[in-house]
C-alpha positions in Angstrom: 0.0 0.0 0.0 1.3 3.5 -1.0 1.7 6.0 1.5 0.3 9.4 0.3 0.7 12.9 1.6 -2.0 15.2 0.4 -1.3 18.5 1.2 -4.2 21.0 1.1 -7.5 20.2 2.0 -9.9 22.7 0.0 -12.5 21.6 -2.6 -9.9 20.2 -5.0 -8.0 18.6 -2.1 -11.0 16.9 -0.3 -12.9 15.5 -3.8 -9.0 13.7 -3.9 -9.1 12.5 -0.6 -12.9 10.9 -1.5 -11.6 9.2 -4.6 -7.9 7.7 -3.4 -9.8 6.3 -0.3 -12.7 4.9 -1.9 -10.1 2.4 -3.6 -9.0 1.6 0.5 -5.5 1.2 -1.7 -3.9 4.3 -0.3 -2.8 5.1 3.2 -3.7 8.7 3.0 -2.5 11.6 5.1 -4.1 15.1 4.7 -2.2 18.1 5.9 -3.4 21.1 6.2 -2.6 24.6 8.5 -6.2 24.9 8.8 -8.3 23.0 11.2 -11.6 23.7 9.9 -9.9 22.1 6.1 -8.6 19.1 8.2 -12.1 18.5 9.9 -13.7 18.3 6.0 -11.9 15.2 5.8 -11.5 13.5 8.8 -14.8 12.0 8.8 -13.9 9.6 5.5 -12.9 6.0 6.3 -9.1 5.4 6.4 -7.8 8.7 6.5 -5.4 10.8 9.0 -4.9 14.6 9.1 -1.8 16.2 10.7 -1.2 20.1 11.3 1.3 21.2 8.7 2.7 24.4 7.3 2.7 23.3 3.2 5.3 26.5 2.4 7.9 25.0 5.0 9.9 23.2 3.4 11.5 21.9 6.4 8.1 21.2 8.0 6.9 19.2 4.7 10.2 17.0 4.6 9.5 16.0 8.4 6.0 15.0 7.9 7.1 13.1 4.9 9.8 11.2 6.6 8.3 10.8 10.2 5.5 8.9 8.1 7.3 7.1 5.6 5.5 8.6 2.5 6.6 7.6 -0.7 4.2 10.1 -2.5 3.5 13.9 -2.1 0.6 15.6 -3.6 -0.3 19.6 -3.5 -3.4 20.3 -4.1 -2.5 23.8 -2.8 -1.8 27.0 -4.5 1.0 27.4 -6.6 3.2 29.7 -4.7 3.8 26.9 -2.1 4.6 24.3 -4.6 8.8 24.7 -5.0 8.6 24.2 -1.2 6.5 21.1 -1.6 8.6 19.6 -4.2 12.0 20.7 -2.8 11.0 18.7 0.5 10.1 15.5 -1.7 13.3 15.5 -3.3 14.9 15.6 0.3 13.1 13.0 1.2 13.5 10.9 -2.2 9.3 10.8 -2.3 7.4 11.4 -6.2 5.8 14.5 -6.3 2.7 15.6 -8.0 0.6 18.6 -8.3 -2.1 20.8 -9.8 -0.5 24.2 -10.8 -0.8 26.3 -13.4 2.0 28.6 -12.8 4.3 28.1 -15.9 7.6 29.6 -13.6 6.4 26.9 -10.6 6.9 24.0 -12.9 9.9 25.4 -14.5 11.3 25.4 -11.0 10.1 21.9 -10.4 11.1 20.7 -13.8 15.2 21.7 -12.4 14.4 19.5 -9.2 13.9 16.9 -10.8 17.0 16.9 -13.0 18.5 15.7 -9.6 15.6 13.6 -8.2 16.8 9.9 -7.2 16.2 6.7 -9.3 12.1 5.7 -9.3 11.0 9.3 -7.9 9.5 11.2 -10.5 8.1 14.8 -10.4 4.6 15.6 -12.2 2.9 18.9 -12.2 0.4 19.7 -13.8 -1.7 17.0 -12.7 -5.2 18.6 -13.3 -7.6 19.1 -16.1 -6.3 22.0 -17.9 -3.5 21.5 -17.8 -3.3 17.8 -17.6 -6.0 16.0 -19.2 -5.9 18.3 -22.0 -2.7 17.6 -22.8 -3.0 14.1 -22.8 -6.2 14.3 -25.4 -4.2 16.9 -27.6 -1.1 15.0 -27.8 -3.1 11.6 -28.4 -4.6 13.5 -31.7 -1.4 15.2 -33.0 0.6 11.5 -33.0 -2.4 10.4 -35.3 -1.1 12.6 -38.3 1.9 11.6 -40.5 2.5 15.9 -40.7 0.9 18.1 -37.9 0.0 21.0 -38.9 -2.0 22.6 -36.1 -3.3 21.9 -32.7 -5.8 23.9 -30.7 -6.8 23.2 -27.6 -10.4 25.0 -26.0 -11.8 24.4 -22.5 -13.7 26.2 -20.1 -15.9 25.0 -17.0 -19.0 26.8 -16.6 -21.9 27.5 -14.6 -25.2 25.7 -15.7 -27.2 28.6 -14.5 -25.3 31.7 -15.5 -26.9 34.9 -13.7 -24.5 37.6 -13.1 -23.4 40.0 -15.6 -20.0 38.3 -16.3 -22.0 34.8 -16.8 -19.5 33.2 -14.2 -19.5 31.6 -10.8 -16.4 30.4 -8.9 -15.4 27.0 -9.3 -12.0 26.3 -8.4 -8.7 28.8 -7.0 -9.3 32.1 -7.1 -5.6 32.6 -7.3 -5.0 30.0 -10.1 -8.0 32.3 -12.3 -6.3 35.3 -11.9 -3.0 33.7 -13.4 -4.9 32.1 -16.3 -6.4 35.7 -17.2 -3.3 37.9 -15.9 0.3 35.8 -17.1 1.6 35.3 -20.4 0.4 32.2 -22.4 2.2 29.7 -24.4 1.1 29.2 -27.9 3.4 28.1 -31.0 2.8 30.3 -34.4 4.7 29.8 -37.8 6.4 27.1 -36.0 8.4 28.9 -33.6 7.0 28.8 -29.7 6.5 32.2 -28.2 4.7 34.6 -25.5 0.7 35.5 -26.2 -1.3 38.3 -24.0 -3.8 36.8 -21.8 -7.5 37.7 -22.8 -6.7 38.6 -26.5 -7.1 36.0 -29.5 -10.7 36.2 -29.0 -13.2 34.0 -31.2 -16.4 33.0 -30.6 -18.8 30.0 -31.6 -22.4 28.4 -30.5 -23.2 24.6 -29.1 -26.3 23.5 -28.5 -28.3 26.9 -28.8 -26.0 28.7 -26.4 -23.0 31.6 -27.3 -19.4 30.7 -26.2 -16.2 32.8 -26.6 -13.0 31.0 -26.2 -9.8 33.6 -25.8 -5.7 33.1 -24.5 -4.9 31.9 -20.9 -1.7 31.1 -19.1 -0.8 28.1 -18.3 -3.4 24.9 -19.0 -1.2 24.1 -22.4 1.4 22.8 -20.3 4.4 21.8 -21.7 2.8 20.7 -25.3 4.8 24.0 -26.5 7.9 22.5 -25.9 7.2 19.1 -26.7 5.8 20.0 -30.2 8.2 23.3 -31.1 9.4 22.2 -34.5 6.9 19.7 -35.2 3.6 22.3 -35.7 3.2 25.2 -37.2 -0.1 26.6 -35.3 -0.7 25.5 -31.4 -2.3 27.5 -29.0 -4.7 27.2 -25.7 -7.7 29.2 -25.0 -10.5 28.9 -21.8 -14.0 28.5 -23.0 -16.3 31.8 -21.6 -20.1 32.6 -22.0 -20.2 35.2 -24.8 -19.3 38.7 -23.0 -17.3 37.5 -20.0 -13.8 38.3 -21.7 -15.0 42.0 -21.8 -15.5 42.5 -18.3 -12.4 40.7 -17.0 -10.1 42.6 -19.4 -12.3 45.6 -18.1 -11.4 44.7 -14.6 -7.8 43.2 -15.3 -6.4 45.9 -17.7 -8.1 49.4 -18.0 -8.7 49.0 -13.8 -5.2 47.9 -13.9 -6.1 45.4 -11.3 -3.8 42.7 -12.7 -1.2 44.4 -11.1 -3.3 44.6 -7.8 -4.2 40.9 -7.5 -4.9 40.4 -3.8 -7.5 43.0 -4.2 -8.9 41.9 -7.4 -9.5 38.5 -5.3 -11.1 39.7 -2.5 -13.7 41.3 -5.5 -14.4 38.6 -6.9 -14.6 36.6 -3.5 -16.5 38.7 -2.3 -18.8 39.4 -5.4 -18.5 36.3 -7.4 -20.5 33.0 -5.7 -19.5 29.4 -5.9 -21.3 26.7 -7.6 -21.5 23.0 -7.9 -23.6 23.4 -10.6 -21.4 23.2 -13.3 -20.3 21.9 -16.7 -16.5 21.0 -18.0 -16.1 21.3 -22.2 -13.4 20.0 -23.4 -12.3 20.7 -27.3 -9.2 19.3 -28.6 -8.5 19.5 -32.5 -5.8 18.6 -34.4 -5.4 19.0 -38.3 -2.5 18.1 -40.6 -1.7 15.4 -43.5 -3.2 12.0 -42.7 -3.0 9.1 -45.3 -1.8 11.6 -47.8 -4.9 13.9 -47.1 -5.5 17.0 -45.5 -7.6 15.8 -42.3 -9.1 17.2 -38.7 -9.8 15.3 -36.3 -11.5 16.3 -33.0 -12.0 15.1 -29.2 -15.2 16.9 -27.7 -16.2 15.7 -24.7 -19.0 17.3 -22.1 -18.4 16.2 -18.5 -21.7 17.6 -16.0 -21.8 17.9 -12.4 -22.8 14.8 -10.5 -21.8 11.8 -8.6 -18.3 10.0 -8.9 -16.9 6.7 -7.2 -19.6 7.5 -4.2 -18.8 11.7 -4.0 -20.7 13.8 -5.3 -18.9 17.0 -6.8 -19.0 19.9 -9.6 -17.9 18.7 -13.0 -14.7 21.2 -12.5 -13.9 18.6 -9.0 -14.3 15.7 -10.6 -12.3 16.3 -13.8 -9.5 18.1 -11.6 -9.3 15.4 -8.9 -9.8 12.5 -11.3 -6.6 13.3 -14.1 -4.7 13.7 -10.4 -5.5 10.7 -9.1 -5.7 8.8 -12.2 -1.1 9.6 -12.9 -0.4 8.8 -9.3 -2.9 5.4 -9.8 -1.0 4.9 -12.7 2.4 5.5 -11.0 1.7 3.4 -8.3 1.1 0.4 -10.0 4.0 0.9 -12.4 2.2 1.8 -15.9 3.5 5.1 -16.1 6.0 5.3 -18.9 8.3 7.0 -17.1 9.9 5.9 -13.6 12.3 8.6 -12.8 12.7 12.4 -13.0 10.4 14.9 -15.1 7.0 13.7 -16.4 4.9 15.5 -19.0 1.2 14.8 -18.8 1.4 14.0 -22.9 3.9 11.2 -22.2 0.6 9.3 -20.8 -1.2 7.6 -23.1 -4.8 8.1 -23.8 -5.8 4.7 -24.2 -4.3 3.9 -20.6 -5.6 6.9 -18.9 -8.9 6.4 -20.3 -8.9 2.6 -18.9 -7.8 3.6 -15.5 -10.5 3.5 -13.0 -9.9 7.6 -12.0 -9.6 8.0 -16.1 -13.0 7.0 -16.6 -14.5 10.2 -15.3 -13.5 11.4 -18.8 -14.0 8.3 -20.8 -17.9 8.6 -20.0 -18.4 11.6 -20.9 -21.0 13.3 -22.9 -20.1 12.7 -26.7 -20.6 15.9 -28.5 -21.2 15.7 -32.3 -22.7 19.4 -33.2 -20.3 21.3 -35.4 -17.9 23.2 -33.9 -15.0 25.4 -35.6 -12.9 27.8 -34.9 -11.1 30.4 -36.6 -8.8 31.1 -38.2 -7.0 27.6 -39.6 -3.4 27.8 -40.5 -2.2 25.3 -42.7 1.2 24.7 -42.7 3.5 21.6 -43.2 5.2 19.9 -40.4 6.1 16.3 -39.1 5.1 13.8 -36.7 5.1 14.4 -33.3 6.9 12.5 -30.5 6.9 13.5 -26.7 10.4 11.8 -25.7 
């Protein structure tokens, strides 16, 4: 049996702590600073909380040897996540998390060039980015030349009734770096810097109006993966039609992005939670296949609802299910890689699909309306390979 440090104990950490335990495979430990987090948990069968301090390094390593943990997850904010992985490799434990801070896992990316033989370092480990990559990299290795890979997701309120057409679903921090840091994208082959908020496009599904504009973060590291083998690749978060307005209003000509602890406590304190919600998920790829010029798409519409026993928002399950899903995977030795630094696109579909957390995504809604976006690009390249 694995022993597992989960450190954080919010909504991300606790719809985890529901899923690893339901599998009574883990020996799980939630830390958390916060004693009204650690009482969230305590209640569910087989699992211990301790008192810990997740941006001390020096308390993290302690917890993790006094208990003899041989994985680490943070499903914390970002800015405590060097000090989280710099404690696992002390200790010689596999470290995985959720950010997406692209510096963060940078940082953790150079631990790992010194991590110890079978300890491996995975961040990332969420939805977007993490699943998305998996999906978008599973399409790109399909084409004999890539040309282009876009990648569109958003989760959304079912009930939108504010003027922005948004509730809260996951870290308020995290949003604001999605809407307020550079993005990743590739153009003309060459990987560079996009502004957050701008390459705005908009399409409908199912009688509703969607935009879809640049984020930071959620593409991972796709960009350097694919740099010299596609020509167009970019990320952008899926929005009711209108939201990106208001943000950039708030972000930009408010010049709040430079003000972020007081653009949270706005929309904190504004801005409502829901577990009513919907993930979409549009990954499409498009390049020569067969000697033809081919798309291909993966669409996939997760809801709100009920998962291995927990019920949770659609933005909890997908999150905590691609987590648990890599460290279920690593634990019982199918992960490709065994030491150092893993990319979520170095997992394959197929596995993480048949993996009991994987199937979250592998049942989700099939969507078949037509979707496009614009513009295309289509340029020449060759097939991909994540090694």
């Amino acid at each position: 049996m694995h022993r597992v440090l989960l450190l954080g104990a919010g909504k991300m950490g606790e719809t985890i702590t529901h899923f690893l335990a339901s599998t009574n495979e883990f020996d799980l430990l939630v830390g958390d600073a916060s004693a009204t987090a650690r009482e969230r948990v305590e209640h569910i069968a087989g699992v211990k909380t301790i008192d810990v301090e997740a941006g001390s390094t020096d308390a993290v390593a302690r917890v993790l040897g006094e208990h003899s943990c041989d994985i680490v997850i943070s499903a914390c904010s970002f800015d405590v996540n060097v000090a989280i992985a710099t404690a696992a490799l002390n200790r010689g434990v596999s470290y995985f998390d959720l950010t997406e801070d692209v510096q963060t896992t940078r940082s953790i990316k150079s631990l790992a060039d010194r991590s110890a033989p079978d300890q491996i370092f995975m961040p990332q480990c969420g939805l977007a980015p993490g699943f998305v990559a998996i999906s978008g990299f599973d399409l790109a290795r399909q084409f004999d030349k890539l040309e282009s890979l876009h990648l569109r997701v958003g989760a959304l309120p079912i009930f939108p009734t504010n003027a922005m057409k948004y509730n809260l679903t996951w870290s308020t921090d995290g949003l604001i770096n999605e809407y307020g840091n550079p993005c990743d994208a590739i153009h003309q082959g060459r990987h560079i810097d996009v502004l957050p908020l701008e390459g705005l496009e908009h399409f409908s599904l199912d009688g509703l109006d969607y935009e879809a504009f640049n984020t930071s973060g959620a593409i991972g590291t796709l960009c350097e993966t694919l740099e010299g083998q596609v020509q167009s690749l970019d990320y952008k978060t899926i929005r009711y039609r209108g939201h990106r307005d208001l943000i950039a209003f708030l972000m930009n000509e408010l010049r709040l992005n430079s003000r972020r602890s007081l653009l949270k406590d706005i929309l904190e304190t504004s801005i409502p939670m829901t577990p009513q919600d919907l993930v979409l998920i549009f990954c499409t790829a498009a390049g020569l296949k067969d000697g033809r010029l081919t798309q291909i798409t993966d669409a996939r519409k997760i809801y709100h609802g009920e998962f291995l026993g927990y019920r949770a928002s659609a933005i909890q399950i997908t999150t905590a299910a691609a987590m648990c899903g890599v460290v279920d995977l690593h634990a019982s030795g199918k992960l490709p890689v065994r030491s150092g630094f893993v990319r979520q696109e170095q997992v394959p579909l197929a596995m993480f699909l048949s993996n009991r957390f994987g199937r979250a995504y592998a049942g989700a809604e099939a969507i078949s309306s037509n979707v496009r976006f614009e513009p295309w690009t289509r340029m020449p390249s060759k097939a991909p390979s994540a090694d």
